[in-house]
DSSP file (Angstrom, degrees, kcal/mol; ACC not computed):
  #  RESIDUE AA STRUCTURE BP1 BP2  ACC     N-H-->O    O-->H-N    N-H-->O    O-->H-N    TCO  KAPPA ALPHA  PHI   PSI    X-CA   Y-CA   Z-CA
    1    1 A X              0   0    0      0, 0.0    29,-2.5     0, 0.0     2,-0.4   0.000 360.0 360.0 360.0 135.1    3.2    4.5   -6.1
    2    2 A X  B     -a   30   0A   0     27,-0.2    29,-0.2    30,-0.0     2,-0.2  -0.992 360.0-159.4-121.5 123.4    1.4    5.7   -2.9
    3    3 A X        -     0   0    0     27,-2.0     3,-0.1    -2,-0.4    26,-0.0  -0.539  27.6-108.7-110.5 170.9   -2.5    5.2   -2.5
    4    4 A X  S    S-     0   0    0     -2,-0.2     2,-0.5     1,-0.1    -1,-0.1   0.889  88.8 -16.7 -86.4 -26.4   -5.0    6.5   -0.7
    5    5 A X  S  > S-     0   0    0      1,-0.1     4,-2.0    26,-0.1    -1,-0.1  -0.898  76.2 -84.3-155.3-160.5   -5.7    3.9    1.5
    6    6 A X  H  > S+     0   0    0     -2,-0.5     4,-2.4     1,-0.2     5,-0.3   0.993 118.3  55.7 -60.2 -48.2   -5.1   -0.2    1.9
    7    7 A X  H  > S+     0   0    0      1,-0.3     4,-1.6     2,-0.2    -1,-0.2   0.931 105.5  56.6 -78.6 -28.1   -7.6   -1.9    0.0
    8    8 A X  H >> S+     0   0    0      1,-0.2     4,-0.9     2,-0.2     3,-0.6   0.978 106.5  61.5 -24.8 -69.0   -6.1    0.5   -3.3
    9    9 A X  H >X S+     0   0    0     -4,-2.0     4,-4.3     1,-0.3     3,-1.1   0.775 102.9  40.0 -24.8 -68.6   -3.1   -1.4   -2.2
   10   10 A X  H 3X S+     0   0    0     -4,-2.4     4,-3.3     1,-0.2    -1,-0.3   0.922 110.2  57.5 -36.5 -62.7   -4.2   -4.7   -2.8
   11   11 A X  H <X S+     0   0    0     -4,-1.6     4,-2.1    -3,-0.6    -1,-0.2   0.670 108.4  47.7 -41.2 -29.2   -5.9   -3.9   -5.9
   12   12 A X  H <X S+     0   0    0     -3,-1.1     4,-2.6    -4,-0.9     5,-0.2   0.833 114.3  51.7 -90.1 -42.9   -2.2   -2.5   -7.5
   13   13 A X  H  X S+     0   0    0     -4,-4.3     4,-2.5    -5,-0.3     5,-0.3   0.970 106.2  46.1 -81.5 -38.5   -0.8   -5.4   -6.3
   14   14 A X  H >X S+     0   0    0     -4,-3.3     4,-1.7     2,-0.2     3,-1.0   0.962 108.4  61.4 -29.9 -68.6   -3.1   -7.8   -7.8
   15   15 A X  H 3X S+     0   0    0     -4,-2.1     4,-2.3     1,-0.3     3,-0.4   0.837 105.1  47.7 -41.4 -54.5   -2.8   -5.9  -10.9
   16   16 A X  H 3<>S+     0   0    0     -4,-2.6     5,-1.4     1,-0.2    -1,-0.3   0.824 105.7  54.1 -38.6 -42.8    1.0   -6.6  -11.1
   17   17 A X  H X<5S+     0   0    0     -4,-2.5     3,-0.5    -3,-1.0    -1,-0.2   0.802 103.1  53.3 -81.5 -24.6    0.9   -9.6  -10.6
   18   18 A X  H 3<5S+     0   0    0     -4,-1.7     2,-1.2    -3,-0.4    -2,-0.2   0.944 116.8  42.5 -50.0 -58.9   -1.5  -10.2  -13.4
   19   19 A X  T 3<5S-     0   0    0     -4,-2.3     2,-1.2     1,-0.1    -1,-0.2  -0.388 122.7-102.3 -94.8  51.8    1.1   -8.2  -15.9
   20   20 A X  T < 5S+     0   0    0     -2,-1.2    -3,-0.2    -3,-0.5    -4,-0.1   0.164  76.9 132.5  55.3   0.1    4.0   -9.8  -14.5
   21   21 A X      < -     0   0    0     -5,-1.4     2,-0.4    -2,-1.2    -1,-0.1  -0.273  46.7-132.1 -95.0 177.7    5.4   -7.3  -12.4
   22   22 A X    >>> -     0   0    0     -2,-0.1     4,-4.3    -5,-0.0     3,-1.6  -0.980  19.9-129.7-142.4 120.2    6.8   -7.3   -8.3
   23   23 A X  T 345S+     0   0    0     -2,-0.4     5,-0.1     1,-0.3   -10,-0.0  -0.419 101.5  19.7 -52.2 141.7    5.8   -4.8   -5.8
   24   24 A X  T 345S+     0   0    0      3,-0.4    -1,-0.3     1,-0.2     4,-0.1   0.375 124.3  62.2  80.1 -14.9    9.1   -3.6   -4.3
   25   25 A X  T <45S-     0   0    0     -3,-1.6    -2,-0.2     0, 0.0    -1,-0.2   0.670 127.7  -1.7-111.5 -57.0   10.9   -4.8   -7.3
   26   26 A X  T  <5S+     0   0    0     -4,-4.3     2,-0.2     0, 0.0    -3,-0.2   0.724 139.0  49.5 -91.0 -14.4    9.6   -2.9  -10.4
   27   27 A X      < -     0   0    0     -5,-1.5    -3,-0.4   -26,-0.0     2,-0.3  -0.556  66.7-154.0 -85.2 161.0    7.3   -1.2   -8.3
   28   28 A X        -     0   0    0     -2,-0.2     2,-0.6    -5,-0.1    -5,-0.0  -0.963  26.5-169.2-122.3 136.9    7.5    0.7   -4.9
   29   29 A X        -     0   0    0     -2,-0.3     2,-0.7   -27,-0.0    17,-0.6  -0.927   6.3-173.0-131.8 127.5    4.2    0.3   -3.6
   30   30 A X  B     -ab   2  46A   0    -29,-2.5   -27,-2.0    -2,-0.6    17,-0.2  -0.938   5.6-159.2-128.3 131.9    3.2    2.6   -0.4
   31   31 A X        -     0   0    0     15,-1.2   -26,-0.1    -2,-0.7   -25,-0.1  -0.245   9.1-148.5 -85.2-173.2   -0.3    2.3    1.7
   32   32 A X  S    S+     0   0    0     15,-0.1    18,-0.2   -28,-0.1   -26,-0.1   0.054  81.5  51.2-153.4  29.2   -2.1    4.6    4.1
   33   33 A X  S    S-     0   0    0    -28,-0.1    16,-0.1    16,-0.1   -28,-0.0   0.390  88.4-125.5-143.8   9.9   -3.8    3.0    6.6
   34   34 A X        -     0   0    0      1,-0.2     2,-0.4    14,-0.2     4,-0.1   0.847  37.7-167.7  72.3  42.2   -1.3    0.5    8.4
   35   35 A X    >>  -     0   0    0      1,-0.1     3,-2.4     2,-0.1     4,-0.8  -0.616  27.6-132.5 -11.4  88.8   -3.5   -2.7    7.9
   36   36 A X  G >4 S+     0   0    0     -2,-0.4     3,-1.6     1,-0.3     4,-0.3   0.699 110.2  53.7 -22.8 -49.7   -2.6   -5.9    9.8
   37   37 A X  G 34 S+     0   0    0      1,-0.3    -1,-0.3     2,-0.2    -2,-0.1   0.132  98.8  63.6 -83.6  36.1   -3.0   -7.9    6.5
   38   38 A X  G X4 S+     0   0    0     -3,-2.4     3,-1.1     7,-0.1     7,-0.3   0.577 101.9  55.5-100.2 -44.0   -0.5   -5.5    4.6
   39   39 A X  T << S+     0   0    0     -3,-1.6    -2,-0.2    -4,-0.8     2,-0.2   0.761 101.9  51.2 -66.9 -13.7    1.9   -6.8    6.9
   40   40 A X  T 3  S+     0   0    0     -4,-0.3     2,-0.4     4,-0.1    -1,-0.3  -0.726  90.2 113.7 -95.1  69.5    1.3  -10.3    6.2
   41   41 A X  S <  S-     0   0    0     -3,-1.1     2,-0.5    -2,-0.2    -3,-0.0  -0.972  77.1 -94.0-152.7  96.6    1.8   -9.6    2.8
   42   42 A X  S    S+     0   0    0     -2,-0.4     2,-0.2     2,-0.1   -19,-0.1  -0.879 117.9  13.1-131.8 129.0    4.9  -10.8    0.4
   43   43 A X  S    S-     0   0    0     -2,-0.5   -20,-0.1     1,-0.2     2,-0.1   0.585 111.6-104.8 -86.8 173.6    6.6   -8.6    0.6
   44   44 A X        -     0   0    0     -2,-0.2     2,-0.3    -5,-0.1    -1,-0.2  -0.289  36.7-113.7 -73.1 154.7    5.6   -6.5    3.4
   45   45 A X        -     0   0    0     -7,-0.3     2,-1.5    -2,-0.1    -1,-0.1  -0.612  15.0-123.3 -97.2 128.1    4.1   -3.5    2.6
   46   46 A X  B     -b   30   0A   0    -17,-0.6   -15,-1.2    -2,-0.3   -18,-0.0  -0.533  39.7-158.9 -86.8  88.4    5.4    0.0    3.3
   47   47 A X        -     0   0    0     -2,-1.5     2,-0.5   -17,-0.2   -15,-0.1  -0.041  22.7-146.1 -66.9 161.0    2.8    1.9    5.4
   48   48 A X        -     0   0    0      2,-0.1     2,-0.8   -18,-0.0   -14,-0.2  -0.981  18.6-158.7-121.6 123.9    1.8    5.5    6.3
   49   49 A X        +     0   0    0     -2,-0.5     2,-0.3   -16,-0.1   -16,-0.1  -0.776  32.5 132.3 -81.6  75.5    0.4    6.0   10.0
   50   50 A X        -     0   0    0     -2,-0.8     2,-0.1   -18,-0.2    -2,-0.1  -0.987  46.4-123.4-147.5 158.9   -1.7    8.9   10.6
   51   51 A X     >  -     0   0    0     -2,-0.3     4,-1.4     4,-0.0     3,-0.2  -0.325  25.6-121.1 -63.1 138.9   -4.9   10.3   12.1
   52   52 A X  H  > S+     0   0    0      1,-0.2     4,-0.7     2,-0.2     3,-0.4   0.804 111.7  57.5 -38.9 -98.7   -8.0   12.3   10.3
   53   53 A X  H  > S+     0   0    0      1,-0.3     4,-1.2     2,-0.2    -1,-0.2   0.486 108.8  36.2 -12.6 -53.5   -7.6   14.8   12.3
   54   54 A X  H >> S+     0   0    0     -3,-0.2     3,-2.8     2,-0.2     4,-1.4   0.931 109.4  62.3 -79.7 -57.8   -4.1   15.6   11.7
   55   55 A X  H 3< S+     0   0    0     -4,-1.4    -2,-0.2    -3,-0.4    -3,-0.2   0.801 109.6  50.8 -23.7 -69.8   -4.3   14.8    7.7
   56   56 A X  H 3< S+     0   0    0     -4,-0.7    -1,-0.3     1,-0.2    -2,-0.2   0.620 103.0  54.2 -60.7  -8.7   -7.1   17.9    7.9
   57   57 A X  H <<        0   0    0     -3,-2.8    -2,-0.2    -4,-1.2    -1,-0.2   0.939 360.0 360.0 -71.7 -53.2   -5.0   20.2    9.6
   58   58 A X     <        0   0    0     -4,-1.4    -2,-0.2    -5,-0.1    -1,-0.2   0.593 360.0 360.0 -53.0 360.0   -2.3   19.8    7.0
């Protein structure tokens, strides 16, 4: 699952963990805004690194 940005992230993962499930184990769970606290996270969180600027040119 890929969201649009970190604090989605959080949210997904909360939700799993309510309904018994593990990011990265029944889930693949992907950010998009590279967030310290993703990386303190367990497990760490698989981030996407990019600018506005380029995101609207694509």
């Amino acid at each position: 699952m890929e969201t649009i940005d970190d604090t989605v992230v959080f949210g997904v993962l909360n939700e799993l963990d309510f309904h018994g499930q593990r990011a990265g184990h029944d889930l693949a769970v992907v950010g998009f805004d590279d967030v310290v606290a993703a990386a303190r996270n367990s497990p760490p969180l698989t981030m996407c690194r990019s600018t506005k600027n380029r995101l609207v040119r694509y």
